[in-house]
N, C-alpha and C positions, 0 to 999 in steps of 0.2 A: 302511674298513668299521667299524671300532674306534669311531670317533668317531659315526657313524651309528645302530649300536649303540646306544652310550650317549645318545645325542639322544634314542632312543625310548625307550629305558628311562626316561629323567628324564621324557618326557611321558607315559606312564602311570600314574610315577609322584602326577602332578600329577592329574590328572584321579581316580585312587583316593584320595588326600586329599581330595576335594567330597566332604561330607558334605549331608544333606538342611538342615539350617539355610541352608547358603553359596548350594544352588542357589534356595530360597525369596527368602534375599538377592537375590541376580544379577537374579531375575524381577522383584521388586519395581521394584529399580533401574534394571532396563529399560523396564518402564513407564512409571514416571514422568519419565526424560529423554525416551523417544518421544512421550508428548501434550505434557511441555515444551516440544519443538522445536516438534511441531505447534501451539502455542498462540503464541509466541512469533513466527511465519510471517506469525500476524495481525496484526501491530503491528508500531510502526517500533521496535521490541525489534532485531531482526534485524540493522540498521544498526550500533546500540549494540555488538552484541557482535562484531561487526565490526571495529568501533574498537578494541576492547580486546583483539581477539587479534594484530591491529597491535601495539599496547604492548607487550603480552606478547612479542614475534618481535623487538623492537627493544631488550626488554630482557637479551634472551639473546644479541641478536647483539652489544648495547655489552658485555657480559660476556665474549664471549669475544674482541673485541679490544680485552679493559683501554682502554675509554674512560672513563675514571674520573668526568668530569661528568655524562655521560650516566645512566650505570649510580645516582650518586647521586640524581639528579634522581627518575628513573623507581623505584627503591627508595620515595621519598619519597611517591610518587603511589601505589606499591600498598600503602602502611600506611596510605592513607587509603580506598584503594579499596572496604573494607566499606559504609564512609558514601555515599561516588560511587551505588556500586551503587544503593543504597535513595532515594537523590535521584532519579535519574536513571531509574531501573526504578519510580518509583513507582505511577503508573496504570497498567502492567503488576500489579506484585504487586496492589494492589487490587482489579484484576478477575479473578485467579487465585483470589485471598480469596473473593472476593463469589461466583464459581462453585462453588467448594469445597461453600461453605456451603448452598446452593442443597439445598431435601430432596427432590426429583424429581432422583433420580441417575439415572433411566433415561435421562434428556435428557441426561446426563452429557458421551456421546461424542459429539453434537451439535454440541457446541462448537468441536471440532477439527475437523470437518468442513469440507474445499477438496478445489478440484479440482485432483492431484498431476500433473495434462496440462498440458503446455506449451501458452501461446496458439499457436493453428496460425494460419495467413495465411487460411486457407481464411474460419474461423469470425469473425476479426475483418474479413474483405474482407465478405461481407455483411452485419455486423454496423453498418459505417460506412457503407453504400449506406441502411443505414435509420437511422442517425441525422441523415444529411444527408436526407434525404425528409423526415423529420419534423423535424427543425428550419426546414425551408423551411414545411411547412405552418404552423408554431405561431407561425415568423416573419411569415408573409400576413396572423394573425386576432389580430395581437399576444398572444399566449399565452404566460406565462411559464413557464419552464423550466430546471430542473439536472439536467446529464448527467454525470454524472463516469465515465470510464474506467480500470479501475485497471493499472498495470502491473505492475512489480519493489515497491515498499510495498501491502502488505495494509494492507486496509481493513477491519479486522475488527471495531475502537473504532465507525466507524461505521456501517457496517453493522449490528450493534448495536440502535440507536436506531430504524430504520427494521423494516417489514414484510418478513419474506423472501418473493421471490417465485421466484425460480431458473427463468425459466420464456425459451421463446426469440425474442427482441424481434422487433416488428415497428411499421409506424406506425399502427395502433391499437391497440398496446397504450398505446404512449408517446401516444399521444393524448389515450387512456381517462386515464391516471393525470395526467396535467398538467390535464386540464381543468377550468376554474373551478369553486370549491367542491367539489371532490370531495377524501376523505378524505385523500388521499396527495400531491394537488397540491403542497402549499407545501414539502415535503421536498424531496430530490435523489433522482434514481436513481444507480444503481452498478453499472457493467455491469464482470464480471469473463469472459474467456476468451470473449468476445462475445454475453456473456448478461447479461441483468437480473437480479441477484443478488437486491435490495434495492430498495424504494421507500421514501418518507417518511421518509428519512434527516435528520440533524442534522449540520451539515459545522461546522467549529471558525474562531472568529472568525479574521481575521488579526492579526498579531503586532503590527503599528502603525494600530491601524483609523482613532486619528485622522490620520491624513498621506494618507488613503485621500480621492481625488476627492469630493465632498460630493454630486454629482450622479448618484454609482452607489449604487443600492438595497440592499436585505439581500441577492437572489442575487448581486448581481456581489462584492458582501465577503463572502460565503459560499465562493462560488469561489476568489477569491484566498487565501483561508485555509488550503482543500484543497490549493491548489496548494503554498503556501510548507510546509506538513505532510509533502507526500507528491512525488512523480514522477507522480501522476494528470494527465490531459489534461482539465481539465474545460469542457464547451460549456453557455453560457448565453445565452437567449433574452430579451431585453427585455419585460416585460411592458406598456412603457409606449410604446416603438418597435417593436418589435418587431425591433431588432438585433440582431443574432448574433454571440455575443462568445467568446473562450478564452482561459481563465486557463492557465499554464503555469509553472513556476518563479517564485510569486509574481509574475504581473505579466500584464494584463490587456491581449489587444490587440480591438478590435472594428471593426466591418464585414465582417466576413465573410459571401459568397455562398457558394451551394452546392456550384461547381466549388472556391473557394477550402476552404471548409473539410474537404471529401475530399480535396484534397490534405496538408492538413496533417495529417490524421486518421490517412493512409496513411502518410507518413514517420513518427509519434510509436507506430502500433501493430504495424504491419507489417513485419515484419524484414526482407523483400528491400527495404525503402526506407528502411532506417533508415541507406543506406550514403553518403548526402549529405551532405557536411561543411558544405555552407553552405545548406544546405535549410530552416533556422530563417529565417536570417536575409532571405533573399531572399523569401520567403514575405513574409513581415512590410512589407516594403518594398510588397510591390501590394496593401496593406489601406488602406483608406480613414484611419483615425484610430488613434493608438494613445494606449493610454492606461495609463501609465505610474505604479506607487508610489512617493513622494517616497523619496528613502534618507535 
């Protein structure tokens, strides 16, 4: 009881030392790590600090069983790590910069703005009965098209670029927005939690574009770019075949039909199907062509 006691007393004690300064403090500080996280959520930032709290766990674990290489190594790596940071976090801080400065702070919280709901099976099962509808259709009238689906990496860089639309897909919407000459066509859509987040999007080159097939167009290296950037599934529609292609971990497989691509749609968004260990690769086997980045 003695000891109980004295636990409460010492927490009292703490809590009548916050003065109005400390709790001003605290608020501030709270703030600005919660829209951090939240900003952070939108970029492959997330990944990054991932890695580094790795480092961190493995430099406390080579510390406390005196691995002495170890421990030196990773010492070495966080005296440089300020520099890492700003390398590596750079198009992050920039565009934390460029918001900052932004003089419409009412749009402020805007920015941090997702949806804190897990994708449900429910939302992304019709959402992939209408992306294969419409990919069949845009596939029949050769209509070019970029679908990107996003998963675990936000897409917030590019989403970005593009028009928000947050609105809930069907195949006329994605019709409307692909079809020739119209304002949003030549972008990507971005469908997040089985919604059209985004249209008119800007997707980032890939990393070796000259090794890239010379016979695939801007979407299909637009695709492959997303993919090798992100975990996104992204489906692309030939403008010139009208083939129906999906980039996926940097690498481009096409002929897909509409049974085929619901199937792969469904293993890559849908958690009861995600349990197939060879579901990639067996897939991949009854496509007609695949087409492969040089390494």
């Amino acid at each position: 009881m003695d000891y109980i006691r004295e636990a409460f007393s010492a927490l009292i004690s703490v809590f009548m030392s916050i003065s109005l300064p400390d709790i001003i403090d605290m608020a501030i500080l709270s703030y600005l790590i919660y829209h951090g996280i939240k900003l952070i959520r939108e970029t492959r930032a997330t990944q990054l600090i991932k890695g580094i709290v790795i480092i961190c766990v493995a430099y406390m674990l080579s510390s406390f069983f005196d691995l002495k290489v170890i421990t030196f190594l990773l010492k070495n790596v966080f005296q440089w790590g300020i520099i890492a940071i700003i390398i590596l976090f750079q198009p992050e801080l920039r565009r934390i910069l460029d918001k900052m400065g932004r003089t419409k702070m009412v749009d402020f919280t805007s920015i941090f703005n997702s949806n804190d709901n897990d994708e449900t099976d429910t939302d992304w099962n019709k959402a992939i009965e209408i992306i294969v509808d419409a990919a069949g259709e845009l596939s029949s009238t050769a209509t070019g098209a970029l679908i990107v689906c996003e998963r675990q990496t936000r897409l917030g860089e590019q989403i970005d670029t593009g028009t928000i639309l947050n609105c809930t897909p069907s195949v006329e919407v994605l019709g409307n927005i692909f079809f020739p000459n119209t304002p949003l066509h030549d972008g990507a859509v971005i469908m997040r939690n089985g919604r059209i987040l985004a249209a008119g999007c800007f997707l980032p080159k890939p990393q070796k574009e000259e090794l890239i097939n010379k016979q695939l167009g801007s979407r299909h290296r637009a695709a492959i770019g997303m993919s090798e950037n992100s975990d996104a599934i992204v489906v692309v529609v030939s403008e010139e075949t009208g083939t129906i292609s999906v980039a996926e971990d940097g690498e481009l497989t096409r002929g897909f039909n509409k049974d085929s691509l619901r199937r792969l749609l469904k293993q890559r968004l849908v958690q009861s199907d995600t349990n197939a260990e060879g579901g990639k690769n067996s897939l991949k086997e009854r496509v007609k062509q695949k087409w492969k980045k040089e390494k």
